[in-house]
MDTraj code that builds the backbone (N, CA, C; nanometers):
import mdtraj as md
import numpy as np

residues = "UNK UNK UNK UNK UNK UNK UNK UNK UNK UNK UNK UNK UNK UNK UNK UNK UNK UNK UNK UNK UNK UNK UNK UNK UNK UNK UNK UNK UNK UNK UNK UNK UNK UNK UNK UNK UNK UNK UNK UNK UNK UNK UNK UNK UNK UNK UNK UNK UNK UNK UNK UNK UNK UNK UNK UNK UNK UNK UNK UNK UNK UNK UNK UNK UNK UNK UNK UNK UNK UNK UNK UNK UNK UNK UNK UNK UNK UNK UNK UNK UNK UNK UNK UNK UNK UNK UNK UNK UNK UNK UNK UNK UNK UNK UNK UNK UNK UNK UNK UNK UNK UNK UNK UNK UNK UNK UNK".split()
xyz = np.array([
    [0.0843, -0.1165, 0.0000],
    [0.0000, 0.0000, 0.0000],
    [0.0887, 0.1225, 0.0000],
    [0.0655, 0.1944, -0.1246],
    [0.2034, 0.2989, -0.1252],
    [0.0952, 0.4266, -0.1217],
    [0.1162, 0.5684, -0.0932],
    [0.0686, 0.6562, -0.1271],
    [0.1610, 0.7631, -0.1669],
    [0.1081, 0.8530, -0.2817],
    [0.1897, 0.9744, -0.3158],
    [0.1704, 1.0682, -0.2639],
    [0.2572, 1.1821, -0.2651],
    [0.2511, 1.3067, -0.1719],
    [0.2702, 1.3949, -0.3117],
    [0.2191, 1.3444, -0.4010],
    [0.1981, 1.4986, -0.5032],
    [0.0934, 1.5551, -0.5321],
    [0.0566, 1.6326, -0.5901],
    [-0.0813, 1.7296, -0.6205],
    [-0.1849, 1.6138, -0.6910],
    [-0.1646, 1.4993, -0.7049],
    [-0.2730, 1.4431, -0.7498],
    [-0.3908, 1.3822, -0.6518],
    [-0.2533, 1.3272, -0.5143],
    [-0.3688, 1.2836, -0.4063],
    [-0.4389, 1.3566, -0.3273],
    [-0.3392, 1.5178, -0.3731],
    [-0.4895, 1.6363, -0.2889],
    [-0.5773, 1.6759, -0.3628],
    [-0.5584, 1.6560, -0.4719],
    [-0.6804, 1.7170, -0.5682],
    [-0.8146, 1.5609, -0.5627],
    [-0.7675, 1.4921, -0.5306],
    [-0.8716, 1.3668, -0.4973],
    [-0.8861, 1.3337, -0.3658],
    [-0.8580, 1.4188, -0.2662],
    [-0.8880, 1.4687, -0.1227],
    [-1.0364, 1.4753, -0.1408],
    [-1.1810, 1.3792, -0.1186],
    [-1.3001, 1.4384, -0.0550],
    [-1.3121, 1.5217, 0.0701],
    [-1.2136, 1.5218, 0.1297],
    [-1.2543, 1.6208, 0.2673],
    [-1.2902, 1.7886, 0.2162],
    [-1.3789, 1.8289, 0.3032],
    [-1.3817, 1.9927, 0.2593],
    [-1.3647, 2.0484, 0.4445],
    [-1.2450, 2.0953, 0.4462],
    [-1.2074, 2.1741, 0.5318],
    [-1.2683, 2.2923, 0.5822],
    [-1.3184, 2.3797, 0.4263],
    [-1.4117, 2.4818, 0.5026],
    [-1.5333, 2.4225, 0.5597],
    [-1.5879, 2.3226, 0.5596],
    [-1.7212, 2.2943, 0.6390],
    [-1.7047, 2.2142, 0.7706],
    [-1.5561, 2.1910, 0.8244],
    [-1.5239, 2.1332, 0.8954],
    [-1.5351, 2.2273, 1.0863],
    [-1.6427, 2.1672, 1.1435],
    [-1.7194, 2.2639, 1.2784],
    [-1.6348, 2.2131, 1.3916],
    [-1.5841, 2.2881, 1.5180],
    [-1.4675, 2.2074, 1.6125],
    [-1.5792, 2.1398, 1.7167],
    [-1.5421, 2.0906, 1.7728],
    [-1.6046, 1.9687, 1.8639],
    [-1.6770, 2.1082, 2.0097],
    [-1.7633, 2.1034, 1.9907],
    [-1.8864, 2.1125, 2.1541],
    [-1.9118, 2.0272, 2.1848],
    [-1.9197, 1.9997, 2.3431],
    [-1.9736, 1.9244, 2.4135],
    [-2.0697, 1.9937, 2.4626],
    [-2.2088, 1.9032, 2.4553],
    [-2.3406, 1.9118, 2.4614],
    [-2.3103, 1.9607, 2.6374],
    [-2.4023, 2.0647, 2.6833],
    [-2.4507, 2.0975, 2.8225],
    [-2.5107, 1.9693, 2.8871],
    [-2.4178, 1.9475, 3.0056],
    [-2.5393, 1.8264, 3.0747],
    [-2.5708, 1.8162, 3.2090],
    [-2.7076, 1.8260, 3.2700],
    [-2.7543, 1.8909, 3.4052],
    [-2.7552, 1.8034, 3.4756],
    [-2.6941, 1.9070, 3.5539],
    [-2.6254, 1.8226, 3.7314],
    [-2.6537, 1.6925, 3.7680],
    [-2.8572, 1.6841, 3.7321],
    [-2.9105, 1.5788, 3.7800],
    [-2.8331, 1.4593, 3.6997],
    [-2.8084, 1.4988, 3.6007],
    [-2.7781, 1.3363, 3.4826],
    [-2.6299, 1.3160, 3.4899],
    [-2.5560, 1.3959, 3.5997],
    [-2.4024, 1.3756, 3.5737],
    [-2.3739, 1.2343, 3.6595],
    [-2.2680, 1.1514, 3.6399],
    [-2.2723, 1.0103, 3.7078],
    [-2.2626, 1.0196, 3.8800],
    [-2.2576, 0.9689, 3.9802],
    [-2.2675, 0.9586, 4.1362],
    [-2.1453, 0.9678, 4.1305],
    [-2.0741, 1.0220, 4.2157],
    [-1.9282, 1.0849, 4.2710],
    [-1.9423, 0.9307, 4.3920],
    [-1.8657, 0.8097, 4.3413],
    [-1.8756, 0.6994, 4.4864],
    [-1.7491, 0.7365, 4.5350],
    [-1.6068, 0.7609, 4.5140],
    [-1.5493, 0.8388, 4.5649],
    [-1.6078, 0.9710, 4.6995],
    [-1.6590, 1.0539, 4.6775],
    [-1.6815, 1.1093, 4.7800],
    [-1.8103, 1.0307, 4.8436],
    [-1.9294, 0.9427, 4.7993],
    [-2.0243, 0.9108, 4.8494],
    [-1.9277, 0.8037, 4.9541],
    [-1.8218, 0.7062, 4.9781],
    [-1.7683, 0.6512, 5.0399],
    [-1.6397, 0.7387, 5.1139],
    [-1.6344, 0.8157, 5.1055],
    [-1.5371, 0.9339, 5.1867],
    [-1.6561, 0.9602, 5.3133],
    [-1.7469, 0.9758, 5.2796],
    [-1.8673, 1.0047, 5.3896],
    [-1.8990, 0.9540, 5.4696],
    [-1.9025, 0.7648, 5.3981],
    [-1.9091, 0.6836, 5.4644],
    [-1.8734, 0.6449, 5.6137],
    [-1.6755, 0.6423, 5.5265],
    [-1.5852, 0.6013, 5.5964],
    [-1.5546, 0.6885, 5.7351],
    [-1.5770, 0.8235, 5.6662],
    [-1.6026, 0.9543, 5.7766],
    [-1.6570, 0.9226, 5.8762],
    [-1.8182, 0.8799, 5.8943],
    [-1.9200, 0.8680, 5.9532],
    [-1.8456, 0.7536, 6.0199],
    [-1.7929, 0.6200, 5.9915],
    [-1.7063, 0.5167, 6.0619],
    [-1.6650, 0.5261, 6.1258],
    [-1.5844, 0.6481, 6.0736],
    [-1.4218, 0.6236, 6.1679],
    [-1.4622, 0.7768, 6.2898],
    [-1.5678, 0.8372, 6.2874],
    [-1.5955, 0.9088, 6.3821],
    [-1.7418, 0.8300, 6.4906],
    [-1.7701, 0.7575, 6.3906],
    [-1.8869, 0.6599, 6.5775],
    [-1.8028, 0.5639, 6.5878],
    [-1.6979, 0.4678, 6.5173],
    [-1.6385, 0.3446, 6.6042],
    [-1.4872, 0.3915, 6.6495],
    [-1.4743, 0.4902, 6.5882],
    [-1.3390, 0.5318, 6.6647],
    [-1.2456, 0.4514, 6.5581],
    [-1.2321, 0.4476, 6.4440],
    [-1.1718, 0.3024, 6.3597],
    [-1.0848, 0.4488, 6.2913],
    [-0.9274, 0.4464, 6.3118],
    [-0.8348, 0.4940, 6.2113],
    [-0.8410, 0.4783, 6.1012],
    [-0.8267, 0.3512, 6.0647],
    [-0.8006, 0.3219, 5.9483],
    [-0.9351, 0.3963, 5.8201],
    [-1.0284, 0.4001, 5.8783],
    [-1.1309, 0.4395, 5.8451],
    [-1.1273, 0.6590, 5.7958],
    [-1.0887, 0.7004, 5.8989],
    [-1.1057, 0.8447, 5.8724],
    [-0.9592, 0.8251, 5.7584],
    [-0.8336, 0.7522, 5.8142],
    [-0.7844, 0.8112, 5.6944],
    [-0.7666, 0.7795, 5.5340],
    [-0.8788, 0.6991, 5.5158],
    [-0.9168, 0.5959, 5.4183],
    [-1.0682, 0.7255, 5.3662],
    [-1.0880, 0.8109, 5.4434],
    [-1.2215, 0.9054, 5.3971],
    [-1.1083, 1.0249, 5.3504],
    [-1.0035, 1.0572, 5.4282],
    [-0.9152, 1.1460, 5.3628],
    [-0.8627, 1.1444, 5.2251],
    [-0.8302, 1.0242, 5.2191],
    [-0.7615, 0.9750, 5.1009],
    [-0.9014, 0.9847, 4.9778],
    [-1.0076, 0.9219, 4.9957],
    [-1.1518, 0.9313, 4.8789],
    [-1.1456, 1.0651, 4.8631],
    [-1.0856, 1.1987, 4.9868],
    [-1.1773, 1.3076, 4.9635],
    [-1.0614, 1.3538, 4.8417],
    [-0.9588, 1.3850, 4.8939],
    [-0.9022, 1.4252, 4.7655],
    [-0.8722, 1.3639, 4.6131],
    [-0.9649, 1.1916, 4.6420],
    [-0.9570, 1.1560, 4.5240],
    [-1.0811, 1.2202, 4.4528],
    [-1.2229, 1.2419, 4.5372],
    [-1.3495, 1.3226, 4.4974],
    [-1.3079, 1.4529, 4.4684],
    [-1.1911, 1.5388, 4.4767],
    [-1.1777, 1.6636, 4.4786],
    [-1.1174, 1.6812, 4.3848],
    [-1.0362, 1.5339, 4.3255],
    [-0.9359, 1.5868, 4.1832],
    [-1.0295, 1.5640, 4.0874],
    [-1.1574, 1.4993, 4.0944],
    [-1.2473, 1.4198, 3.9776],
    [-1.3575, 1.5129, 3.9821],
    [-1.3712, 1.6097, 4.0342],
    [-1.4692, 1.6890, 4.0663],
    [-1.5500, 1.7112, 3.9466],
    [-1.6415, 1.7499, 3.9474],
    [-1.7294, 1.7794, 3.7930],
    [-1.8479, 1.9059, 3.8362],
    [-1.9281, 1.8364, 3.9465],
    [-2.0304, 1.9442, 3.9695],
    [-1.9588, 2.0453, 4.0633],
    [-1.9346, 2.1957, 4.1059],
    [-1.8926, 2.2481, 4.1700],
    [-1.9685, 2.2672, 4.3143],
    [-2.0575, 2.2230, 4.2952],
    [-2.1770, 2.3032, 4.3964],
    [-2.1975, 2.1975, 4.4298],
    [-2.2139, 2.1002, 4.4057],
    [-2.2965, 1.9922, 4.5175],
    [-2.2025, 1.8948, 4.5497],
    [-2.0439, 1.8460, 4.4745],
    [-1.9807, 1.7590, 4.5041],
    [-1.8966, 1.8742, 4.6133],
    [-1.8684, 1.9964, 4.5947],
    [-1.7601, 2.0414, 4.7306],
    [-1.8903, 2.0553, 4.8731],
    [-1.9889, 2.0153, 4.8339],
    [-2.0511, 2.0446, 4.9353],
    [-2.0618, 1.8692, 5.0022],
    [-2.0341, 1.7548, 4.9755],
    [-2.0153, 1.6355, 4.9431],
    [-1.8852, 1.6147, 5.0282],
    [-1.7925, 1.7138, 4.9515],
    [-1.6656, 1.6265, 5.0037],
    [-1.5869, 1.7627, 5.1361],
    [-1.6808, 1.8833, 5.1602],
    [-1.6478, 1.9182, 5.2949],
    [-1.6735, 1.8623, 5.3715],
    [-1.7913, 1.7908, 5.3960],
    [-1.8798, 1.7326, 5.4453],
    [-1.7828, 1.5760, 5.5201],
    [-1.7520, 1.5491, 5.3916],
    [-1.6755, 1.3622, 5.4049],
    [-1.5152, 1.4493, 5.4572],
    [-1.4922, 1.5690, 5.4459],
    [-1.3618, 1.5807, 5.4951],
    [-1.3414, 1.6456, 5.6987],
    [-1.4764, 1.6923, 5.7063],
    [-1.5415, 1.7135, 5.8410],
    [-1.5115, 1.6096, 5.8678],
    [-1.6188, 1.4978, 5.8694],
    [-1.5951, 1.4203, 5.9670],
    [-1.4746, 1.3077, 5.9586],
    [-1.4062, 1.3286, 5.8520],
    [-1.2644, 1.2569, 5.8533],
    [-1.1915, 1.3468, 5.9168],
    [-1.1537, 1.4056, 5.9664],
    [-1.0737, 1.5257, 6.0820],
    [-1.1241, 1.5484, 6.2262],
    [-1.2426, 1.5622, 6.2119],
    [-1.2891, 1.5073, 6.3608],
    [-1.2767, 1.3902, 6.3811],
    [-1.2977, 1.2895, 6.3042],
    [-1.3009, 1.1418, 6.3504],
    [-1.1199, 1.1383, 6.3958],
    [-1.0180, 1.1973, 6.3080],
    [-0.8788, 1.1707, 6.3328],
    [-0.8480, 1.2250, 6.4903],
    [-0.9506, 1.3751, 6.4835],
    [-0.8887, 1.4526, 6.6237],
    [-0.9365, 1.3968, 6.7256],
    [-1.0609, 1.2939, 6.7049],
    [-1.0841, 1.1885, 6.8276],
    [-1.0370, 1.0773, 6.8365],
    [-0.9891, 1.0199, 6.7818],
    [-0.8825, 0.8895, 6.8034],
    [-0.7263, 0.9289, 6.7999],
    [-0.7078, 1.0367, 6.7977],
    [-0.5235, 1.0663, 6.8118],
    [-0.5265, 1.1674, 6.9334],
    [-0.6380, 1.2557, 6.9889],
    [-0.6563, 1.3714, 7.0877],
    [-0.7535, 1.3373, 7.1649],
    [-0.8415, 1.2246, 7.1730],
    [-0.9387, 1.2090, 7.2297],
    [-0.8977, 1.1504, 7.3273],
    [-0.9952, 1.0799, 7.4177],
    [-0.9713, 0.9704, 7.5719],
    [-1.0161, 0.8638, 7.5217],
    [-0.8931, 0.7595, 7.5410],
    [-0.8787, 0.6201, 7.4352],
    [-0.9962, 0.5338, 7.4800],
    [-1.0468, 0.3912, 7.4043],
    [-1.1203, 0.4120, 7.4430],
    [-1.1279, 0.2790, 7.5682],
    [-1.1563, 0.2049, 7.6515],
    [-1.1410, 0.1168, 7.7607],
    [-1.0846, -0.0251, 7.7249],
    [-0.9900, -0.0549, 7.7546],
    [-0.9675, -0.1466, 7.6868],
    [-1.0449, -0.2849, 7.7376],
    [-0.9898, -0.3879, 7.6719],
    [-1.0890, -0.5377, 7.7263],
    [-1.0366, -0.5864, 7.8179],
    [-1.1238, -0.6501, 7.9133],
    [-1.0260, -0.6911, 8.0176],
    [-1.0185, -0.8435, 7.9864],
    [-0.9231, -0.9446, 8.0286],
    [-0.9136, -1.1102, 7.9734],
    [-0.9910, -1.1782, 8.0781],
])
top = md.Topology()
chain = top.add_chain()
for i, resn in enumerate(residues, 1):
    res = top.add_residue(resn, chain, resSeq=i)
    for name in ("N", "CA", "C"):
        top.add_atom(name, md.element.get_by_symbol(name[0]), res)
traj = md.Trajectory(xyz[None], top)
């Protein structure tokens, strides 16, 4: 399969350049944009690791939030989403690293 680069294969070019329109992306409302599970499990884990007292948990909601914060799409309802999941991942941390531990088991 050889092709030439002389005036014959542009003059048998079908493309027409002047009618050629650049790419829009269609508007699409908030409601129809996909679920952020990233921050919907930052919330979660939040909510976890601040009623069981579970580390691993708030900093496992830290980690979703700034993964929800780099993927962001809606401005308004996902930062309101992932203050939210980053609240209670910081309180949950400042009560299991600053808090009164919690009783341990006795054998």
């Amino acid at each position: 399969m050889s092709h030439s680069h002389g005036n014959a294969s542009s003059a048998n070019d079908p493309r027409q350049p002047s009618t050629a329109k650049p790419y829009t992306p269609r508007p699409v409302a908030p409601e129809d944009l996909p679920v952020d599970y990233s921050g919907f499990i930052a919330v979660i884990l939040g909510v976890t690791g601040v009623m069981f007292k579970y580390k691993i948990c708030s900093w496992l909601a830290i980690i979703f939030c700034a993964q929800s914060l780099a993927n962001m799409r809606n401005l308004e309802n996902d930062l309101k989403q992932i203050s939210m999941a980053m609240m209670f991942a910081v309180m949950g941390l400042v009560t299991n690293y600053l808090g009164p531990n919690r009783p341990a088991t006795k054998k």
